[in-house]
N, C-alpha and C positions, 0 to 999 in steps of 0.2 A: 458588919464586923470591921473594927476602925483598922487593922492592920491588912486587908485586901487591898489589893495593886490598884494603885489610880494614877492613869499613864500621864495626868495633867501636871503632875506635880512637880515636877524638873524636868529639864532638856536630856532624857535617859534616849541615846538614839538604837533606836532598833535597826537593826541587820538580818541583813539576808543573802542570799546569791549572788543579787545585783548589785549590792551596796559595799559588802563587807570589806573586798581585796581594797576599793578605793578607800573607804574609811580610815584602815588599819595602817594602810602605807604612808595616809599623811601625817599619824598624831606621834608626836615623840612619842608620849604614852598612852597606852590604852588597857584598862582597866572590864574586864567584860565578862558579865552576867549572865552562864549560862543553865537557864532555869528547865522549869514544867510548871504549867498553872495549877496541877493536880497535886503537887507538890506542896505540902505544909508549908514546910522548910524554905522552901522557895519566897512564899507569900508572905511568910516572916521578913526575908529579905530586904523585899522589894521598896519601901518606906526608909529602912536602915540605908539601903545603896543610894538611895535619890537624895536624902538629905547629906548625907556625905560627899555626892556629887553637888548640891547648891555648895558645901564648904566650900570644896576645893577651887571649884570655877569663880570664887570671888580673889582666892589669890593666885591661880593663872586661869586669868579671863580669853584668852588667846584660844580659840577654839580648837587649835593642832596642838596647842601645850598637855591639856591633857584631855582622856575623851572617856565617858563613862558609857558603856554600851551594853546591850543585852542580846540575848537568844533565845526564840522560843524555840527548844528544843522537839517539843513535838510538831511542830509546824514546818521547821529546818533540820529535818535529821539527817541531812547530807552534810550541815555545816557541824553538827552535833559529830560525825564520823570523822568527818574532817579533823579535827582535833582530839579525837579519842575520847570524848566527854562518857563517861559510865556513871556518872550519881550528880543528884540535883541536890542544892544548887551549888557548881563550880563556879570559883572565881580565876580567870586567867589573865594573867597582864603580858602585853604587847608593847613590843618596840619598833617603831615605824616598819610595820606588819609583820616582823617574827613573834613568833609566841615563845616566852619565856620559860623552862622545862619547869622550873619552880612556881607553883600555882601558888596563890596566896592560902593561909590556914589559920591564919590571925583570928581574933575576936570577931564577931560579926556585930559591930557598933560604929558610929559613927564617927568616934574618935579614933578607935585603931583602923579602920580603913583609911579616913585621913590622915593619919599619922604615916602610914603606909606608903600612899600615893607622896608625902611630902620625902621620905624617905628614898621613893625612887628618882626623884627628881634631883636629888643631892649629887654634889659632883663624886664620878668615884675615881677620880683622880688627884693621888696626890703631888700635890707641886714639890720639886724639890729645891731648896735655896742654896747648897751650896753638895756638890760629888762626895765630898767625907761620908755623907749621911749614907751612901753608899755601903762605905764598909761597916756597919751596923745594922745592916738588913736582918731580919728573922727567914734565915737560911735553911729553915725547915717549911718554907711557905713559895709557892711557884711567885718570880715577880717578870711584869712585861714592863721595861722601862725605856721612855719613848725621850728622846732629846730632838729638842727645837729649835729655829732658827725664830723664829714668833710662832703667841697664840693662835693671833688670827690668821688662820692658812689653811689650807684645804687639806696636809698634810695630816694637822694635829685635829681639825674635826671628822678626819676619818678615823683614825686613833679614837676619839675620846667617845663615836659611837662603837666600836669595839667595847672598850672599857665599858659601856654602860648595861652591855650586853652579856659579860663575862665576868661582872668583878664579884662573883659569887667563887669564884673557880680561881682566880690570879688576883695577886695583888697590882694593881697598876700605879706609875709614877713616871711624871713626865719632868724635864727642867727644859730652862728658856735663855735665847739671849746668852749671853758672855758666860753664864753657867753652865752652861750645855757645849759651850765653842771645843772645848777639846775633846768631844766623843762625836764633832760632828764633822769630821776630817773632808767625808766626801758627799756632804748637803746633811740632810734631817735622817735621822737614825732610829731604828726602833731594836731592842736586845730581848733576848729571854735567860733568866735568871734561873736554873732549875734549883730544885732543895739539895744541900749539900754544899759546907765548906769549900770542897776542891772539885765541886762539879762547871765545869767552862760552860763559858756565856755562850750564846747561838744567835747571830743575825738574822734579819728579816731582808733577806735581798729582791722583793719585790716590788712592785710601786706600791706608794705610800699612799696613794689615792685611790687605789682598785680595793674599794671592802671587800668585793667577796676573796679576792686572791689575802689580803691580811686577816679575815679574821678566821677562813680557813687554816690558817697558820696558826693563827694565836688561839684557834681552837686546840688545834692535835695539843698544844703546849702546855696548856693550861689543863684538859681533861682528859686523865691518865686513859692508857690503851683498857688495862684491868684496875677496874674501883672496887670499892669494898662498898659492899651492901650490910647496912646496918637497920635495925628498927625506926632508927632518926630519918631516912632518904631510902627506904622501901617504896613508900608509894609515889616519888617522885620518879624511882627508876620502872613501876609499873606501867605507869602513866606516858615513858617514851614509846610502849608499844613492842619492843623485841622483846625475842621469845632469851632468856638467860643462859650465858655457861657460866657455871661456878665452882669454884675451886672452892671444898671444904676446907678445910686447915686449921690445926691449933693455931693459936694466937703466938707462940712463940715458937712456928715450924717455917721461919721465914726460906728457907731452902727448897722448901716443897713451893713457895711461893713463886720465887724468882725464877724454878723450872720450868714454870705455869707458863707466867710473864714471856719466857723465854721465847716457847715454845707458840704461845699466841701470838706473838711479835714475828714468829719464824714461818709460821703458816698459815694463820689467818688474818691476817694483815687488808685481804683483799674482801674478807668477811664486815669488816667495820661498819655498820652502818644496816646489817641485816642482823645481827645477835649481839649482846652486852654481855661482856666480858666482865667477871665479876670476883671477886673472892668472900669467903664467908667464915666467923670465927664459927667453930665446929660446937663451942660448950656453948655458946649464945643459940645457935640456931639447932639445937639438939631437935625441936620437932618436925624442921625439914629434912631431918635423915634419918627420923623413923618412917619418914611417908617412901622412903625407899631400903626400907629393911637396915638400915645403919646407925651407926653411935659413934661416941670422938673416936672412942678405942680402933674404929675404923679406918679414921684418917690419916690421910689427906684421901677425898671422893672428889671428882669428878662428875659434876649430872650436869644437866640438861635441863630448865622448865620450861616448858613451848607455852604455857598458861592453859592447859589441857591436861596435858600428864609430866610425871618428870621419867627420866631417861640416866642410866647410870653409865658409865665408861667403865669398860668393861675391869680394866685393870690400871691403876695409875700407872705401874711402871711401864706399861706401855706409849708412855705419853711422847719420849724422845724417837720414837718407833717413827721415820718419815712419812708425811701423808696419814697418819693414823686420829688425830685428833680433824684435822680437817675432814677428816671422810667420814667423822660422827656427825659433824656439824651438817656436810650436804645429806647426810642420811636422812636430817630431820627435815631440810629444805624439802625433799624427795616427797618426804612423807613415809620412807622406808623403819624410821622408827617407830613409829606409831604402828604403820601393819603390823609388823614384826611382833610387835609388844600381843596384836591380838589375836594374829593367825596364825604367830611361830614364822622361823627363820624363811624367805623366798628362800622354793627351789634351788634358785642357781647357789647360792651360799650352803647347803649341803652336801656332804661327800656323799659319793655315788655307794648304794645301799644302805645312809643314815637315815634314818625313818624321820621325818619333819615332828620338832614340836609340839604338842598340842596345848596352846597358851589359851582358854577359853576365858582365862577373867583379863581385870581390864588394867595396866599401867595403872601405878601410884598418879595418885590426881596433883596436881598443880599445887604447890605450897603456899605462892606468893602473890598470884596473881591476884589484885583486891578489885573484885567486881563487884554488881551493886548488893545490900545485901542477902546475905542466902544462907540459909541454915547447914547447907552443902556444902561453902565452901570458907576456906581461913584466909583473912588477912595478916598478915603482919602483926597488926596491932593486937587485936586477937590473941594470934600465937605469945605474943610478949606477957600478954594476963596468965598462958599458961603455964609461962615458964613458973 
């Protein structure tokens, strides 16, 4: 069968345990292949990625410039884990060894993967030639703008791997030299622009050479505390792995919104990084709120999808209630809402003589989570056919 894998065919480096950390960490880019041999899809692939890979490595020949690699996934299911990989075949691109939350979804042809790879490779930084251009910025768009005393410095290539990392999320612009001299009073500067006419600038007062201290910063800035989940960036927000809180809401109920914001900002702040923070238009997403007995006329809800079942808050205007939204959230950490959902309220949560529950069926199932596929369960994409 002329389109089966024939590993002679270009320099595709294979990965594994022992290999992968060092691989990843030296290539600017890295572009990576994770398969199944059992996999049709896969074996379609594998010809299309290799000759896309001869493309590109004749115009960066530098073998850190860019690197095209693979995974056997049934042979590495700990690296397959490792990166949350659930359907064959994933294409994930890497930045000197972070993996980039945006998998590629492009064509699978030799020309839009090259085009691709030429496209990550593009500066994404723009120069700025003279401060006016300043006052013309698109004010409805986050910007991180970085002033230099020169290009070449250790300051601006820590900056512009930021920027290469993040320019999906912020606009970045740097300027140099006698253009940058009066924003750069006490050495090289880096600002953050948030959206908003009369919203004030914010400094980066860290060193300018510690990555992880700036782009820890230019991360929080650039990607809001609560995002909106939409059909376009469902499965890239599935694909982080946290389990979702989401805020239902009309589209034009922005009050219910910013109480949301408020209150996530006010009590689980320290949550970041275990659950996503989410908002949702209530008339788009109408069949994740029938998976929990609801419709817009409901809104604004509150639930929970752990990717198992979803979880409802009991009552929004509960939500400014202190401690009350975060005590949902460890509830789920606990595992207290899931029992609850099947055996009825723990003991201790019942007043003395209320007879316990009997919850014998089972939580609304998981709306969003896109695993591989299964007659059982909805994607996203899916749900958008039914709407």
């Amino acid at each position: 069968v002329s389109w089966l894998f024939n590993p002679t065919r270009s320099e595709i480096t294979s990965l594994d345990s022992g290999n992968i950390d060092d691989i990843l960490n030296n290539a600017d880019v890295a572009l990576v292949n994770f398969y199944a041999d059992w996999c049709r899809f896969s074996q379609m692939l594998h010809p299309i990625f290799e000759e896309a890979s001869n493309v590109i490595k004749e115009e960066y020949p530098d073998k850190n410039q860019v690197v095209f690699a693979r995974v056997d996934c049934d042979q590495h299911s700990d690296i397959a884990q490792r990166y949350r990989i659930s359907k064959y075949p994933t294409l994930k691109l890497f930045r000197n060894g972070m993996m980039m939350k945006r998998e590629y979804r492009g064509q699978r042809s030799v020309t839009a993967i090259a085009d691709y790879i030429r496209q990550q490779k593009s500066n994404p930084i723009r120069e700025v030639q003279d401060l006016e251009e300043m006052a013309s910025l698109d004010r409805s768009r986050r910007h991180i703008v970085g002033y230099f005393e020169q290009k070449d410095s250790d300051n601006y290539r820590t900056f512009e791997r930021v920027a290469n990392i993040l320019h999906d999320d912020c606009v970045f612009l740097a300027a140099f030299g006698a253009i940058s001299k009066a924003e750069r009073f006490s050495g090289d500067n880096v600002i953050y622009k948030p959206p908003g006419e009369n919203a004030p600038d914010m400094v980066y007062l860290g060193s300018l050479t510690n990555f992880d201290l700036i782009y820890a910063w230019t991360q929080d800035k650039c990607v809001p505390l609560v995002r909106e989940i939409t059909f376009e960036n469902g499965e890239e927000l599935t694909e982080e792995g946290l389990p979702f809180l989401i805020l239902f809401h009309m589209k034009d109920d922005l009050e219910s919104l910013e109480k949301f914001q408020q209150e996530v900002a006010r009590q689980l702040i320290s949550e970041k990084g275990t659950i996503n923070f989410l908002h949702a238009d209530c008339d788009k997403f109408r069949h994740p709120l029938l998976h929990i007995q609801k419709t817009p006329a409901d809104c604004p809800v509150i639930a929970i999808d752990s990717f198992r079942h979803m979880y409802v808050f009991p009552d929004f205007s509960d939500l400014s209630i202190p401690g009350k939204l975060k005590q949902f959230v460890l509830d789920l950490h606990s595992g207290k809402l899931h029992r609850e959902f099947h055996h009825g309220p723990d003991p201790t949560d019942v007043a003395p003589g209320q007879p316990i529950q009997d919850l014998a069926s089972s939580p609304p199932e998981s709306s969003f989570q896109k695993l591989a596929p299964s007659e059982h369960r909805y994607t996203l994409l899916r749900e958008k056919d039914e709407l």
